[in-house]
C-alpha positions in Angstrom: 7.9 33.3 -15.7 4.5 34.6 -14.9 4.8 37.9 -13.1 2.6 38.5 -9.7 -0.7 40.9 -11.4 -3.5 42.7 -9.7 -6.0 40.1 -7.5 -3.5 37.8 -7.0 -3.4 36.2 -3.5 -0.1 34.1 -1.6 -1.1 30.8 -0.3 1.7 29.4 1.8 4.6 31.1 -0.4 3.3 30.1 -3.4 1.5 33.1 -5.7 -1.9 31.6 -7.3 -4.7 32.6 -9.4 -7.8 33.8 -7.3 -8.9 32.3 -4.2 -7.0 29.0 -5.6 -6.0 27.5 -1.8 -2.9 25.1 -2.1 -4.7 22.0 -1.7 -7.0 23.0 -5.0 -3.9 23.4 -6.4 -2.1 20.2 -5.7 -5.3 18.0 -6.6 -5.1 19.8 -10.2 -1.6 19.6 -11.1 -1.4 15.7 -9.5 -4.6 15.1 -11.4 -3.1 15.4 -14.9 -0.2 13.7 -14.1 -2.4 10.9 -14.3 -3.4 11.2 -18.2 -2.7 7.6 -19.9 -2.4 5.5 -17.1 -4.7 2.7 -15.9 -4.7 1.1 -12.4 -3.6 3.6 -9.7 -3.1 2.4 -5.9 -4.5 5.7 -4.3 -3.3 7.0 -0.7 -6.6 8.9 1.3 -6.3 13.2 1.1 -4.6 14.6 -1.6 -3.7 10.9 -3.7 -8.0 11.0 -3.6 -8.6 14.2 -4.8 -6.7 14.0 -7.3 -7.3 11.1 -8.8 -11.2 11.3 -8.4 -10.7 14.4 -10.4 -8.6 12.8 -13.1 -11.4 10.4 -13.8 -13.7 13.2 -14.8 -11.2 14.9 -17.1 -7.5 13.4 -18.3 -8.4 9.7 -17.0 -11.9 8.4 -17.2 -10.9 4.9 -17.8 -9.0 5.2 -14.8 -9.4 2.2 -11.6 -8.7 3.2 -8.2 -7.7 0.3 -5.7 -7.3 1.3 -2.1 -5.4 -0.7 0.3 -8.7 -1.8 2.2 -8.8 -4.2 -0.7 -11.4 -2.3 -3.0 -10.6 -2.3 -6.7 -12.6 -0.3 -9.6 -14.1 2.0 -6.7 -17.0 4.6 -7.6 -17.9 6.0 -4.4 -20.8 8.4 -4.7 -18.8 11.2 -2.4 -15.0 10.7 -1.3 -14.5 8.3 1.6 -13.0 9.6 4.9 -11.0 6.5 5.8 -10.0 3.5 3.6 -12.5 2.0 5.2 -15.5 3.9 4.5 -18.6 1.9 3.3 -19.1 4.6 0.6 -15.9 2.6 -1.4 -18.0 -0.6 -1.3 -21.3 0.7 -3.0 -20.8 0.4 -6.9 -16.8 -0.9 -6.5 -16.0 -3.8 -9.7 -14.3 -5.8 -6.5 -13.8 -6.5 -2.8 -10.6 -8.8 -1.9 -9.0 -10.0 1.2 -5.7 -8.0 2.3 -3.6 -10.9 0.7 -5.1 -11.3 -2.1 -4.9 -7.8 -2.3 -1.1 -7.4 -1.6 0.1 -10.8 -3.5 -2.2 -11.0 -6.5 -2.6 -7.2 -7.7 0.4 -5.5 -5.8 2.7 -8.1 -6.2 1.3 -9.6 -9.5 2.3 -6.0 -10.9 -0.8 -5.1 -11.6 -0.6 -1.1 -10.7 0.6 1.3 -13.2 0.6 4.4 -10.6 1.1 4.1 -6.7 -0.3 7.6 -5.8 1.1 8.2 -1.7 1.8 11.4 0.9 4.6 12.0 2.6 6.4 14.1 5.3 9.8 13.6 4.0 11.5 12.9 1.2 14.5 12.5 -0.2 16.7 13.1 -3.8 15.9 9.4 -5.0 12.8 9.2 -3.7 13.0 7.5 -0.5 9.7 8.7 1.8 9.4 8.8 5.4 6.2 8.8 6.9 6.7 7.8 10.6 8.5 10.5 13.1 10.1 13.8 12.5 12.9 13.5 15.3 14.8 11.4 16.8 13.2 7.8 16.8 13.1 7.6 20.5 11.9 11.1 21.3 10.2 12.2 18.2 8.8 15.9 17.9 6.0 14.3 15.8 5.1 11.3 15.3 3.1 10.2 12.2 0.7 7.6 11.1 3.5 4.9 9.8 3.8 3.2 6.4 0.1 1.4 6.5 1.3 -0.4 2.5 3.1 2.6 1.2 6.5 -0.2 1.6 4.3 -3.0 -1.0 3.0 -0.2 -2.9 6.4 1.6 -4.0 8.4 -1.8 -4.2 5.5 -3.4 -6.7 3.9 -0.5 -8.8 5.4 0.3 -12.2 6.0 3.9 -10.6 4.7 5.9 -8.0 3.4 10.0 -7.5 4.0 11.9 -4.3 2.2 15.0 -3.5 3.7 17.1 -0.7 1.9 20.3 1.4 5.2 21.8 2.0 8.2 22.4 0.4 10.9 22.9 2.5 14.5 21.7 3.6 13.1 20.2 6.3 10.5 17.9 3.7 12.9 17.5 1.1 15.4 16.6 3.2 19.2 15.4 2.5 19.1 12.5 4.9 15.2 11.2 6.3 14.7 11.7 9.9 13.6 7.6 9.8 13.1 6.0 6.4 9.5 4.5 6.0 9.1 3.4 2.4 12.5 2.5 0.8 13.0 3.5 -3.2 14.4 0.9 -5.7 17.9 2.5 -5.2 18.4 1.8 -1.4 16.4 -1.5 -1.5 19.3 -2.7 -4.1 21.6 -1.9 -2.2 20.2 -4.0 0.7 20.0 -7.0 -2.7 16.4 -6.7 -3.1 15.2 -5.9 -6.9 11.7 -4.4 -6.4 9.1 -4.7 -9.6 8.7 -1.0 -10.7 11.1 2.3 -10.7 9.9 3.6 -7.9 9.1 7.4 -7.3 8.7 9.2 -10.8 7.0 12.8 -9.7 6.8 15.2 -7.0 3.9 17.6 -6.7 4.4 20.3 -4.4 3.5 23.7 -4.1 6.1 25.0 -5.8 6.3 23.1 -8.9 7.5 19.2 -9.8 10.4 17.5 -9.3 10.6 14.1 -11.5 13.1 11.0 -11.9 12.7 8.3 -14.4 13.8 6.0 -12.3 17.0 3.8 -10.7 20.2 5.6 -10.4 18.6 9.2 -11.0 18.1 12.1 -8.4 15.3 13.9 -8.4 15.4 16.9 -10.5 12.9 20.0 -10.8 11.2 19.6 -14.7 8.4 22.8 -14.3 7.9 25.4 -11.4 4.4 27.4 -10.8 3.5 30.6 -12.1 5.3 33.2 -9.5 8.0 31.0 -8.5 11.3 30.7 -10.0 13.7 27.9 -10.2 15.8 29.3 -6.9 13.2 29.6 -5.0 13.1 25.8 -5.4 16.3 25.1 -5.2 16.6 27.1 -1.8 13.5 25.2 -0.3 15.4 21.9 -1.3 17.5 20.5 2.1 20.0 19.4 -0.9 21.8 20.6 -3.9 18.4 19.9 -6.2 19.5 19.4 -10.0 17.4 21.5 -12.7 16.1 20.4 -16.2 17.7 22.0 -18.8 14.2 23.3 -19.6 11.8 24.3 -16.7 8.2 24.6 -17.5 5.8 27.0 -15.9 2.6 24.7 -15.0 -0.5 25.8 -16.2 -2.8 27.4 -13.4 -6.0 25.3 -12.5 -8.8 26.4 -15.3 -11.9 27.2 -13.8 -13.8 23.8 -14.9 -11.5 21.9 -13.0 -11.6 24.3 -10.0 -15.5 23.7 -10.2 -15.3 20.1 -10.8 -12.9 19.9 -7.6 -15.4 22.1 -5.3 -18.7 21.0 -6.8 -18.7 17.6 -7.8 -15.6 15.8 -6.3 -15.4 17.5 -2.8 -18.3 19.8 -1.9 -18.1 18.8 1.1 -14.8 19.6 1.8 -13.4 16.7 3.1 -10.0 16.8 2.0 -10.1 20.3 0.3 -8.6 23.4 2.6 
């Protein structure tokens, strides 16, 4: 483990290089978790970052489809909402939401759904509606938009989470939005791809290879050690039997991030 060293700063427990804030962070790691693949169904925040950074380094064959119905997007600065004009200008194709949803989601056409969460749980199941009770909930979030289409039909889908904590990685989800493979089979439904395969938090990633495996932490980030994980985790989290320490963001891809992908700072914090 890499041990804490003179200019150091904390950024929401988590000891970084610099002025590296957690969201810089995220976008790098998630970013070359996306070396190799192809198609990628990319959430708005994070899911955009880091995937407009992957095309300029790991991935720059890379085609971003957003659930507005835009495929092979090249926006000339990241779009707010997925329904910001800026995804149009340049983009290989516009469909209609069901051509969209039952040609290229459900034709299994995406190699990575990329999606946020507030909760999640050891296979993989997301919630993304209230944190609560469902009648009276202390928050109430935006809902599932696709995320349900978009983890049953891609080959396997990324999550990137702010927080780490028991009360995000939860044992049991306060409401579950976006079902994995595992509990969709047991309701009889076989959905197309394996469902969640990596974790990226601020504290390292947890990864699966797919139905029938918990989620397990594979590599932690310099500073932080495998109990710190395990104590953030709201269950008994299972470890590889050979963690990695992540490498920190290099400083081209810190400047790519601030000066060419999101100067100004949309999503970055």
């Amino acid at each position: 483990m890499s041990a804490p060293t003179e200019g150091k700063e904390t950024v929401n427990t988590l000891t970084v290089p610099g002025a590296v804030t957690s969201s810089e962070l995220l976008a790098v790691v998630a970013s070359r978790e996306l070396a190799s693949r192809r198609t990628v169904f990319a959430g708005i925040g994070l899911p955009t970052l880091a995937t407009e950074l992957a095309r300029l380094t790991v991935a720059p064959q890379i085609e971003v489809v957003y659930e507005s119905g835009v495929c092979g997007a090249h926006p000339s600065h990241l779009p707010e909402t997925i329904a910001d004009a800026v995804l149009i200008s340049g983009a290989e194709a516009v469909l209609s939401m069901p051509a969209l949803f039952g040609y290229v989601l459900q034709g299994g056409h995406i190699d990575v759904g990329f999606l946020g969460a507030a909760q999640v749980d050891r296979w993989g199941n997301l919630n993304t509606s209230v944190i609560g009770d469902w009648q009276r909930p202390a928050v109430r979030l935006p809902g599932s938009g696709g995320a349900v289409e978009v983890m049953a039909n891609s080959r396997e889908v990324f999550v990137v989470m702010r927080r780490h904590t028991p009360r995000s990685f939860t044992e049991v989800l306060d409401f579950c939005t976006t079902p994995g493979p595992d509990r969709a089979l047991a309701e009889g439904i076989r959905p197309l791809g394996v469902g969640v395969t990596r974790v990226i938090t601020e504290l390292g990633i947890l990864a699966r290879e797919g139905v029938g495996e918990e989620l397990r932490l594979i590599a932690v980030h310099p500073g932080v050690t495998v109990g710190q994980v395990r104590e953030a985790t709201g269950w008994d989290l299972k470890v590889a039997d050979s963690v990695e320490t992540v490498e920190p963001p290099t400083a081209a891809e810190l400047r790519l991030l601030r000066e060419d992908v999101d100067p100004g700072r949309v999503y970055l914090r």
